[in-house]
C-alpha positions, 0 to 999 in steps of 0.5 A: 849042364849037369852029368848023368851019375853013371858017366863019371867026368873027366877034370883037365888042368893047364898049368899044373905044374906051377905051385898052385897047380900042383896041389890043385891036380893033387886035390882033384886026384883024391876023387879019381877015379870014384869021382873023376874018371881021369885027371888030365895034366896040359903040359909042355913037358911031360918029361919034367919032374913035376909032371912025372910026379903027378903022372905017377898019383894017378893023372894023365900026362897031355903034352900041350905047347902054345894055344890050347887046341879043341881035340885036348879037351876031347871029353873033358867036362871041367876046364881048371886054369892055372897059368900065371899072369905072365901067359899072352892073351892068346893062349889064355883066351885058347882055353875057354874058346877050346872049351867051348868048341869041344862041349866042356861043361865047367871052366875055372879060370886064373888068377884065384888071388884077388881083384882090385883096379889096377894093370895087373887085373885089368886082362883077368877082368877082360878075360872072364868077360869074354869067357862068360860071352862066349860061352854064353849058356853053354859053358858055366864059367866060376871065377873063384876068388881067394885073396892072398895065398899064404904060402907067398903072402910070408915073404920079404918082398911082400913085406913080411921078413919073418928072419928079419924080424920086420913087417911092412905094411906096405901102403895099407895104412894101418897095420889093423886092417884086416887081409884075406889068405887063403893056403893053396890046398885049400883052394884046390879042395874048393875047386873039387867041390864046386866042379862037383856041385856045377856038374851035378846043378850048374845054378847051385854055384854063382858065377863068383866065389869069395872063399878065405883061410883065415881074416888077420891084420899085419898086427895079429900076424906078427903076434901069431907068427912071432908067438911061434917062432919065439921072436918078437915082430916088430911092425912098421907102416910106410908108404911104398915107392914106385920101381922101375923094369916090373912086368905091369910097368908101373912097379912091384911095389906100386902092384903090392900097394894095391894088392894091401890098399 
């Protein structure tokens, strides 16, 4: 699995137009073209502002619609998977079975947030499984795990109503127990550098990859950011209550619960 250093890889990236997407193709096109021959962009719409806005840094723009077809990832030596959890079974598994018919070296699949016991995990856990056997030794398959990204984690509905002035825990328990965040720039430099490094020496990466920006309890953030801001954050600890019509059945909440517990 490694790459010979006069052939420079090629880096192709599904759903690189969502908000992780985006910065995540930005850190691979700091590295193009003296790293990376090419960053390929899988879209549905090339004509969309985002993609547009990446195809003028430098990417090249591949107009993808529904399962990923082998011929996409012709030369492709890296497979980075950015698409939500909202994507069927069917055009997530396209990916890595894509990948491997047509000899992709690398594959990074989503989500980069965390793992926990609940409905909402339960397909990326079955997914990286198939992946890895049916890439068996022929394809490396790197699940990287980040814990929350900062740029969502600041939000009402996670609890932190930063204008409000409130934050919740939300199900943690106590409002001292530590959380992983991790900023989405700094995951898409992670993944440049371990792309490199599995392309130089597949057994110099593990199979998983707990990275995180920062380790701060709900506490600790109300003082940071209150001391920014210059505004006192009041802290409050209470369970969570299950809501009806969420994607997973069960509730935002009840996922959020998890996601703190």
């Amino acid at each position: 699995m490694s790459t010979p250093s006069s052939q420079k890889p090629t880096v192709a990236i599904s759903g690189a137009t969502s908000d992780l997407g985006i910065e995540v193709t930005k850190a691979f096109l700091k590295f193009s073209p003296d790293t990376f021959s090419r960053v390929l962009v899988l879209t549905r719409n090339p004509q969309s502002e985002k993609a547009s806005a990446l195809g003028s840094l430098g990417a090249k723009l591949v107009q993808v619609d529904g399962a990923l077809q082998p011929d996409v990832l012709k030369g492709v030596d890296v497979l980075v998977n950015t698409l939500g959890l909202t994507v069927s079974s069917e055009v997530s598994d396209s990916l890595f079975e894509a990948a491997i018919a047509a000899g992709v070296k690398v594959y990074f699949p989503s989500e980069y947030g965390i793992i926990q016991n609940h409905a909402w995990f339960h397909e990326i856990t079955r997914h990286v499984a198939a992946a890895r056997n049916a890439g068996a030794k022929r394809l490396k398959v790197i699940q990287l795990l980040t814990g929350m990204f900062t740029e969502w984690v600041f939000a009402p509905y996670v609890g932190f109503d930063t204008k409000g002035g409130v934050y919740t825990s939300l199900g943690l328990g106590t409002a001292e127990k530590k959380i992983a965040i991790t900023s989405i720039r700094d995951i898409g430099a992670a993944l440049t550098r371990l792309a490199i490094l599995a392309l130089a020496d597949h057994t110099l990466v593990p199979d998983q990859v707990r990275i995180t920006g920062d380790n701060q309890s709900i506490n600790e953030l109300a003082d940071i950011i209150g001391g920014e801001i210059g505004k006192k954050i009041t802290v409050v600890d209470e369970p969570v209550t299950k809501s009806s019509g969420q994607p997973d059945g069960e509730g935002l909440s009840s996922f959020i619960q998890c996601v703190f517990s």
